[in-house]
VEXMISE-492806 format. One record per residue: residue number from 1; x, y, z of N, C-alpha, C, O in turn; chain; residue in three letters. Coordinates in nm, 4 decimals, decimal comma. Atoms other than C-alpha are relative to their C-alpha. Layout:
<atoms>
ATOM marti   n.east  n.north     n.up  ca.east ca.north    ca.up   c.east  c.north     c.up   o.east  o.north     o.up mivex tilo
ATOM   NUM        X        Y        Z        X        Y        Z        X        Y        Z        X        Y        Z     A  Ala
...
</atoms>
This chain:
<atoms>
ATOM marti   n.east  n.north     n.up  ca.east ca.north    ca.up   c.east  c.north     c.up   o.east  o.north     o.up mivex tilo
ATOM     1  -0,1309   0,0335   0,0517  -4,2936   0,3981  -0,5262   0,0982  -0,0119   0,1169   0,0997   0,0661   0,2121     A  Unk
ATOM     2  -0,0775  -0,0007  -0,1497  -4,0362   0,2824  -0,2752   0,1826   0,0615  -0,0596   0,2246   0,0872  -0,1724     A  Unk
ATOM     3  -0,1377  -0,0525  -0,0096  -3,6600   0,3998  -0,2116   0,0961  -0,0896  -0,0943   0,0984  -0,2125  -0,0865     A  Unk
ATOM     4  -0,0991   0,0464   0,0899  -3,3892   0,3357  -0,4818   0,1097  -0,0648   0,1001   0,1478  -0,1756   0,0624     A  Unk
ATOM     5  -0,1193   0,0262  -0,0599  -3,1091   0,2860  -0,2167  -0,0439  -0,1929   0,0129  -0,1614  -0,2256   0,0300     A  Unk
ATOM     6   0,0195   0,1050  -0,0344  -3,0656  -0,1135  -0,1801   0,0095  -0,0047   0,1347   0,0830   0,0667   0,2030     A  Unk
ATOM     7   0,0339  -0,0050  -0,1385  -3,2024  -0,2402   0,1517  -0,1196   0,1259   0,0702  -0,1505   0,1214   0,1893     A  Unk
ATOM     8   0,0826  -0,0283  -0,0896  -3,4439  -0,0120   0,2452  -0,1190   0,0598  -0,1298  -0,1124   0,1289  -0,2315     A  Unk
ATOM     9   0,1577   0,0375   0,0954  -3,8177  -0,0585   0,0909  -0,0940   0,1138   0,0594  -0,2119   0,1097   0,0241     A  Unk
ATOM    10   0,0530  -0,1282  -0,0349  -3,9340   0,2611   0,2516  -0,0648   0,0913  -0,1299   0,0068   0,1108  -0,2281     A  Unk
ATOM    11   0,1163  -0,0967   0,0706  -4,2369   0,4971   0,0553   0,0803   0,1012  -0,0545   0,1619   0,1481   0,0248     A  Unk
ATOM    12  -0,0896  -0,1556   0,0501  -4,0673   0,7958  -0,1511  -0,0924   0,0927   0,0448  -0,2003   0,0564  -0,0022     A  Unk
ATOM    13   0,0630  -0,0511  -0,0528  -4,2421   1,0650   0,0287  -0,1008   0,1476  -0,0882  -0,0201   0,2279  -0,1351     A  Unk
ATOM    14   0,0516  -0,0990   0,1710  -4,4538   1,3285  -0,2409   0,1519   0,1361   0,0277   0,1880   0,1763   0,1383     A  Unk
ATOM    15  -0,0813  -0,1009  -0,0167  -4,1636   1,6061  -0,3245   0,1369  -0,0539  -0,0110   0,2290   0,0199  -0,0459     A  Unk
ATOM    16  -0,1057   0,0759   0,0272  -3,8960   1,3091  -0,3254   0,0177  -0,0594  -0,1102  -0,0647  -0,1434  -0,1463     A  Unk
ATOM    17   0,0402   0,1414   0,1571  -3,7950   1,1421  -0,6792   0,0662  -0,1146   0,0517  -0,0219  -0,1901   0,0927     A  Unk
ATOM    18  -0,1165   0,1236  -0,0264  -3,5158   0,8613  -0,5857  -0,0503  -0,0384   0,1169  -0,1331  -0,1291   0,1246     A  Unk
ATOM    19  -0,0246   0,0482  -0,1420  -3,4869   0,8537  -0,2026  -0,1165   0,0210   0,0840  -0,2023   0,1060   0,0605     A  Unk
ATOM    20   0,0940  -0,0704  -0,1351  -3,6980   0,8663   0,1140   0,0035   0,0837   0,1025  -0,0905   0,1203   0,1731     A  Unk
ATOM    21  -0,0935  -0,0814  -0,1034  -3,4687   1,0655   0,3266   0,1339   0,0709  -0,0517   0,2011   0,0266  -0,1449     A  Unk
ATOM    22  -0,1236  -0,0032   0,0436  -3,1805   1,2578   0,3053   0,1282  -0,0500   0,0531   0,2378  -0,0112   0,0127     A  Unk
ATOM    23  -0,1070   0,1516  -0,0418  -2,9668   0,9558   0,5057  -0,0127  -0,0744  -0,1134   0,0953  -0,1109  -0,1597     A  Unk
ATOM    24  -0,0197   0,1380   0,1398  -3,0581   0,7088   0,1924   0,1100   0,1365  -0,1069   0,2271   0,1125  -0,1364     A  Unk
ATOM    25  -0,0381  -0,0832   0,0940  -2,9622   1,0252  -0,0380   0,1673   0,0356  -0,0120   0,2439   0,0386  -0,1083     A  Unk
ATOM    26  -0,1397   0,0142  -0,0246  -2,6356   1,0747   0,1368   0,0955  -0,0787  -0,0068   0,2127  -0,0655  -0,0419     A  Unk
ATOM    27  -0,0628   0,1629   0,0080  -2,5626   0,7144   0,1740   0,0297  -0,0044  -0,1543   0,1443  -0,0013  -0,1991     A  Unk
ATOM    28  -0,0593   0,0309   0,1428  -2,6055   0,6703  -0,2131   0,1060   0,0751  -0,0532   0,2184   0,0361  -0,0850     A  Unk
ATOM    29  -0,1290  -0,1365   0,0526  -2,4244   1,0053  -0,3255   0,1393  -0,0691   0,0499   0,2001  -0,1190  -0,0448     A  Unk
ATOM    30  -0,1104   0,0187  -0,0512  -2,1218   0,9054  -0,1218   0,0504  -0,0944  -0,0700   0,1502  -0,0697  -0,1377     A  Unk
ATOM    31  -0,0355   0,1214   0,1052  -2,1078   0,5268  -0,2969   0,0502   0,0561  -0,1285   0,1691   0,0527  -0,1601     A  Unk
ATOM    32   0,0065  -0,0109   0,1346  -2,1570   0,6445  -0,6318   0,1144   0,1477  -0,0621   0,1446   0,1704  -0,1792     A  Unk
ATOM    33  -0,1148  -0,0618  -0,0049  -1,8833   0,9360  -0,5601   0,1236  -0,0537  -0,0055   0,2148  -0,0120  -0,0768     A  Unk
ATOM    34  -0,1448   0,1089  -0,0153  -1,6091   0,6649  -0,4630  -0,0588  -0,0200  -0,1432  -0,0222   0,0618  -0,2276     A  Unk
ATOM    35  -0,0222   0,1044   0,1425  -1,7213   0,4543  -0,7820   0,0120   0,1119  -0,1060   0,0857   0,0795  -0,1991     A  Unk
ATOM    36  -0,0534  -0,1097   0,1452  -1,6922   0,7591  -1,0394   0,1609  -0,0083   0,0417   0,2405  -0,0795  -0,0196     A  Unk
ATOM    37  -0,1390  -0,0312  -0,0728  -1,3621   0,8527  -0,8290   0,0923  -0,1404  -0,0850   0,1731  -0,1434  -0,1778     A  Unk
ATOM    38  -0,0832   0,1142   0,1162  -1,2570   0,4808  -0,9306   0,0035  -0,0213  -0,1160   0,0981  -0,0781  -0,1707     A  Unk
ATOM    39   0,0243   0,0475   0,1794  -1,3515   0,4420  -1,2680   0,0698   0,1138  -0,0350   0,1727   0,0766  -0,0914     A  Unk
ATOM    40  -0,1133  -0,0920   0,0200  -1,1742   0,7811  -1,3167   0,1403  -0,0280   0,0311   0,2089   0,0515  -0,0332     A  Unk
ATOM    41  -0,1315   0,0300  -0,0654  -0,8262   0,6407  -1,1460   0,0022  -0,1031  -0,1127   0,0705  -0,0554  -0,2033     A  Unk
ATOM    42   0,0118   0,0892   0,0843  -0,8846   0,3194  -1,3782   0,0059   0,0626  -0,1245   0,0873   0,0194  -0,2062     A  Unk
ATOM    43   0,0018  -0,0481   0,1346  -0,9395   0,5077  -1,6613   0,1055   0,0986  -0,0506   0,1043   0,1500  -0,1625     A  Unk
ATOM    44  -0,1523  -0,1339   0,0118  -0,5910   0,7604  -1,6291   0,1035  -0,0639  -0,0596   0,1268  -0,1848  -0,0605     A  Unk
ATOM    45  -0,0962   0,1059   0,0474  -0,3137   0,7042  -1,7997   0,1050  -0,0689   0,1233   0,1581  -0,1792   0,1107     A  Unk
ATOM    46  -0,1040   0,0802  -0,0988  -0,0926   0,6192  -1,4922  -0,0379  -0,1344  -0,0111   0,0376  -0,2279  -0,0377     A  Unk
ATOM    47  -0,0255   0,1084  -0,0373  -0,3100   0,3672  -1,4293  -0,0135  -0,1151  -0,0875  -0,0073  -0,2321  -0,0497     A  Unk
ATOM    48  -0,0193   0,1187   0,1137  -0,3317   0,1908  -1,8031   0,1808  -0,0334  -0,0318   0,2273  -0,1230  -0,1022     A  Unk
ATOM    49  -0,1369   0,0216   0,0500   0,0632   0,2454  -1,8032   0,0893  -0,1558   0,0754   0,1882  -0,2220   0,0439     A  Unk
ATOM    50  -0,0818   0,0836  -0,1462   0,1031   0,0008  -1,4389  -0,0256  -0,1583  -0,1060  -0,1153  -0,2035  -0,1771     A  Unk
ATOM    51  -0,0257   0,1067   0,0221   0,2260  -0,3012  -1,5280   0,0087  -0,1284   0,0935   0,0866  -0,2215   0,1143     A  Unk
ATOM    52   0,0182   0,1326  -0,1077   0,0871  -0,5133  -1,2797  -0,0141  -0,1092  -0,0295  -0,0793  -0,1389  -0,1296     A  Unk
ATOM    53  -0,0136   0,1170   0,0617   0,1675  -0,8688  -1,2594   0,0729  -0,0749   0,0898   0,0768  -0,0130   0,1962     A  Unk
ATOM    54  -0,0294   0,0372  -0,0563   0,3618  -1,1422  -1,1033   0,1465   0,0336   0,0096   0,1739   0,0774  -0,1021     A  Unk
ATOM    55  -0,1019  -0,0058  -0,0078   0,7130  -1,1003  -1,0155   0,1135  -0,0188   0,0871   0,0973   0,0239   0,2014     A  Unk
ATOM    56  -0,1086   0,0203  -0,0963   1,0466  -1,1931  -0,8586   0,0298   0,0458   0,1407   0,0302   0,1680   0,1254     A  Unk
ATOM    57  -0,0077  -0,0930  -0,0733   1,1108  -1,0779  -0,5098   0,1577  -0,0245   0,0160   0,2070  -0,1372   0,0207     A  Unk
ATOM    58  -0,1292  -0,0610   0,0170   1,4761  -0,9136  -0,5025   0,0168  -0,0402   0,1544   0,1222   0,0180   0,1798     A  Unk
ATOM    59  -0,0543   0,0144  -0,0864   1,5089  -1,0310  -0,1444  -0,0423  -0,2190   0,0395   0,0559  -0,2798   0,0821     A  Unk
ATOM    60   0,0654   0,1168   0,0005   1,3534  -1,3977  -0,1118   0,0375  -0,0983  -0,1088   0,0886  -0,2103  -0,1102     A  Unk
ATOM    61  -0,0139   0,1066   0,1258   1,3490  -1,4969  -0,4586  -0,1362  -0,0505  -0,0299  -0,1536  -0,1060  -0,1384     A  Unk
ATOM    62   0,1820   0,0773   0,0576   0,9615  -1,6158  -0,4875  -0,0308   0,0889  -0,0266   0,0077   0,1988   0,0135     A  Unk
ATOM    63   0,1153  -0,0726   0,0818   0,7152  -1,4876  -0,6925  -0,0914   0,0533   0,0401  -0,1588  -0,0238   0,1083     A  Unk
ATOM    64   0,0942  -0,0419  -0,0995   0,4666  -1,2409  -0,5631  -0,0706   0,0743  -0,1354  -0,0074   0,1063  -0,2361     A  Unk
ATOM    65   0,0961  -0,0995   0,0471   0,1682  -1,0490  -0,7269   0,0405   0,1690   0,0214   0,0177   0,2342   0,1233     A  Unk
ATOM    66  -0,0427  -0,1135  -0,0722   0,3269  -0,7093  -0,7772  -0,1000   0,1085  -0,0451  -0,1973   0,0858  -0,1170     A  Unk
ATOM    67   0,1140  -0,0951   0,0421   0,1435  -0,3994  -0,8201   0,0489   0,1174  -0,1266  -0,0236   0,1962  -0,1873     A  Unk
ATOM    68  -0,0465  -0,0425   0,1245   0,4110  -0,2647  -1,0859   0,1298  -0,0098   0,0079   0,1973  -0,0763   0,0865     A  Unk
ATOM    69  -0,1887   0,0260   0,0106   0,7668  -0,2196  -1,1882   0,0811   0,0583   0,1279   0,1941   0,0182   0,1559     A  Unk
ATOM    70  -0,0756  -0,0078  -0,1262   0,8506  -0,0491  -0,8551   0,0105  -0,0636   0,1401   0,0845  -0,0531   0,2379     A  Unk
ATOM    71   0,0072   0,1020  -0,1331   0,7157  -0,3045  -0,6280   0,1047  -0,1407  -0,0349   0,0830  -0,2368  -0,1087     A  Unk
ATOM    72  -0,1232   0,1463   0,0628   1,0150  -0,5718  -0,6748   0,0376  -0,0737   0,1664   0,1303  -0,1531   0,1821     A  Unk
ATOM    73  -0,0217   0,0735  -0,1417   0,9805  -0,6725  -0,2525  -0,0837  -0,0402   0,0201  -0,1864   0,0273   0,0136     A  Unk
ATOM    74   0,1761   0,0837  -0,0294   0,7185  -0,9196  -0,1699  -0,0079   0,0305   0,1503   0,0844   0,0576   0,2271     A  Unk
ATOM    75   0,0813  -0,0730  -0,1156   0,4614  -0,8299   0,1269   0,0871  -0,0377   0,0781   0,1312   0,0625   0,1343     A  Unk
ATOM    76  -0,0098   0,0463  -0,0778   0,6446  -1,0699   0,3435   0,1165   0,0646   0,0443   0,1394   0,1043   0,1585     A  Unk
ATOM    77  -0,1154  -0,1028  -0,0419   0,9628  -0,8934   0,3102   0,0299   0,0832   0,0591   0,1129   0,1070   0,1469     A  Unk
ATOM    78   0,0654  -0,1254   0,0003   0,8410  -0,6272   0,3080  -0,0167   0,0787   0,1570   0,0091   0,1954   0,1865     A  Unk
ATOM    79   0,0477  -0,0399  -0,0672   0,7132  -0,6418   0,6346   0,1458  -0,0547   0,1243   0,1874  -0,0157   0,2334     A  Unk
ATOM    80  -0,1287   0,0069  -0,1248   1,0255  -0,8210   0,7766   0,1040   0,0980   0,0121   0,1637   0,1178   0,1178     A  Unk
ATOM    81  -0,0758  -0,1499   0,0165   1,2309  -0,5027   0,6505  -0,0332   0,0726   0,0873   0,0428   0,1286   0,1663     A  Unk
ATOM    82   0,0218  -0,1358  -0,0920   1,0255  -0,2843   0,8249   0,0276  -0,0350   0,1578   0,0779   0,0574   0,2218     A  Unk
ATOM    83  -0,0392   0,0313  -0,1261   1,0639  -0,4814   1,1848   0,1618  -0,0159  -0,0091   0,1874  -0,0528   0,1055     A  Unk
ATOM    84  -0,1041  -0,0279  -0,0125   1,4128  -0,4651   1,1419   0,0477   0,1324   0,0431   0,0230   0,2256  -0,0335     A  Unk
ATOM    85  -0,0815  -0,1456  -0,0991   1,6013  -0,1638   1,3853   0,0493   0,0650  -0,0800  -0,0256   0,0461  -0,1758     A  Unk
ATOM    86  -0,0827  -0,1061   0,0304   1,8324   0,0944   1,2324   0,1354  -0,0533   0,0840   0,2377  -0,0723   0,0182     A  Unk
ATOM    87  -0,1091   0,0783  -0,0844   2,0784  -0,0585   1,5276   0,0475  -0,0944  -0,0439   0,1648  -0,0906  -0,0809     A  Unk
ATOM    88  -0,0254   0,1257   0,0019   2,0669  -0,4076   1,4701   0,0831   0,0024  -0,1601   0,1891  -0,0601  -0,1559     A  Unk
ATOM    89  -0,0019  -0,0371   0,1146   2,1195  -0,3061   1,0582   0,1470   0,0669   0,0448   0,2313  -0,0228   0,0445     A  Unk
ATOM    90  -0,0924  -0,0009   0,0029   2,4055  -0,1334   1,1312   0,0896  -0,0979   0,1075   0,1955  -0,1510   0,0743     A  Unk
ATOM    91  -0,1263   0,0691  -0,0168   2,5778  -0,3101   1,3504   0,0312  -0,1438  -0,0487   0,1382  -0,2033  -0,0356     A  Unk
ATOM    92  -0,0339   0,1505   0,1507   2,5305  -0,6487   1,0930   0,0837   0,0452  -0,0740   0,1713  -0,0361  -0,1034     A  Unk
ATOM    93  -0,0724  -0,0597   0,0700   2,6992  -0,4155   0,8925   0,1764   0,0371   0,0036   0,2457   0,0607  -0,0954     A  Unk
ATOM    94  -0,0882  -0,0109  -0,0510   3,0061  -0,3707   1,0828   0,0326   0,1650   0,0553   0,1482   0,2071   0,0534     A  Unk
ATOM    95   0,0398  -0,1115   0,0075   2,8975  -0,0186   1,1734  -0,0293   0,0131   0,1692  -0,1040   0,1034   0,2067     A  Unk
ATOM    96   0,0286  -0,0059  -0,1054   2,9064  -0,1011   1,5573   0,0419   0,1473   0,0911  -0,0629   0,1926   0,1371     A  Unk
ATOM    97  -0,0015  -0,1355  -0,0214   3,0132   0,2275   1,6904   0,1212   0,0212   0,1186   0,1299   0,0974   0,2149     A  Unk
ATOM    98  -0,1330   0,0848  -0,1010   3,3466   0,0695   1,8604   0,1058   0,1205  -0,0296   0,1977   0,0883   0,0457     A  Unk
ATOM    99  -0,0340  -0,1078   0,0629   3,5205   0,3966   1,7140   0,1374  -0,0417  -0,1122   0,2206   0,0342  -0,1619     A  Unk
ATOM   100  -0,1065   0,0244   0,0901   3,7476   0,1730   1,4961   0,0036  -0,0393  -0,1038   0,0959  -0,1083  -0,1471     A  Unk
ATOM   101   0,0567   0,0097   0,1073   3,5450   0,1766   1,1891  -0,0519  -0,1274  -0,0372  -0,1332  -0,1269  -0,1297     A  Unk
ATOM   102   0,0589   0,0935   0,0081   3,4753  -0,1958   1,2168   0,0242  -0,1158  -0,1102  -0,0144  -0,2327  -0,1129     A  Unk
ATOM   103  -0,0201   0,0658   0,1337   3,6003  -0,2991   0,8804   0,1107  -0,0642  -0,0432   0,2050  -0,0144  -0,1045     A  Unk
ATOM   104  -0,1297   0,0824   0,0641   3,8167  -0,6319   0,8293   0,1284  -0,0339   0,0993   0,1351  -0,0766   0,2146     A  Unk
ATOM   105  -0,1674   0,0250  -0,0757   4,1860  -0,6617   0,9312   0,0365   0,1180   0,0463   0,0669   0,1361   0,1642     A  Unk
ATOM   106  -0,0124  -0,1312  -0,0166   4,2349  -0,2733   0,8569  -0,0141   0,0376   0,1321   0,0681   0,1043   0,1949     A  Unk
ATOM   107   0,0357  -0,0595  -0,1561   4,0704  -0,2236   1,1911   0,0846  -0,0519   0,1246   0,0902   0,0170   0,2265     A  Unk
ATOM   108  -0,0942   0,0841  -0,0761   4,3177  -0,4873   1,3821   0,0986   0,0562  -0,0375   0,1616   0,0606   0,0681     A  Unk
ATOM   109  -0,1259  -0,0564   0,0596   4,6227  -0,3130   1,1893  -0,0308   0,1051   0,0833   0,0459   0,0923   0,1788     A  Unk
ATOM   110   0,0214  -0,1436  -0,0285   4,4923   0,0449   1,3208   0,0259   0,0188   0,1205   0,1017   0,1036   0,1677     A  Unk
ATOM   111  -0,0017   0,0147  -0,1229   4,4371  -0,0555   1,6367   0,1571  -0,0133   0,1255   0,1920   0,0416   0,2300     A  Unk
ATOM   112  -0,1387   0,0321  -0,0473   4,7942  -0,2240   1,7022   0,1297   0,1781  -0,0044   0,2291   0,2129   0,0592     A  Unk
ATOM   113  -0,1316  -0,1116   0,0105   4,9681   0,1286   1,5698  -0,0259   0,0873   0,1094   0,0500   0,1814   0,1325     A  Unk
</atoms>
């Protein structure tokens, strides 16, 4: 009788039922640990509640594959958000650090008194 694991056609050795080794034995166990693991995550209620689907992106405007109601930024955004500074962000903001708060006319009025 040869080894259950796919890929290797190796003899079950007398004293073995399934495997030929305990590398195939480990190898399978481990697989078939993840796939319970998933089919358990699949089967929870969190994850019959996710409402995955396509949806708007709140910064772009195109439609992206989201993964539920809290993903509302598509990947691309997503990823241009994150290369964006803390610096550059504020000082777009008017948050330059000029000590005259930055904001409008107010700051030209303040300045003159």
């Amino acid at each position: 009788m040869n080894c259950k694991r796919p890929g290797c056609k190796s003899e079950i050795p007398v004293g073995r039922r399934k495997y030929c080794s305990s590398e195939c034995s480990k190898i399978m166990n481990r697989k078939t640990a993840a796939l319970r693991a998933d089919e358990a995550y699949r089967n929870s209620i969190k994850f019959r509640h996710t409402k995955m689907g396509v949806r708007r992106c709140l910064s772009c405007g195109k439609d992206f594959l989201s993964e539920g109601p809290w993903n509302r930024i598509c990947p691309h955004c997503s990823e241009r958000n994150a290369s964006v500074s803390v610096r550059s962000f504020g000082a777009s903001m008017g948050g330059g650090g000029g000590g005259s708060g930055g904001y409008g006319e107010d700051s030209a009025e303040r300045r003159e008194d």
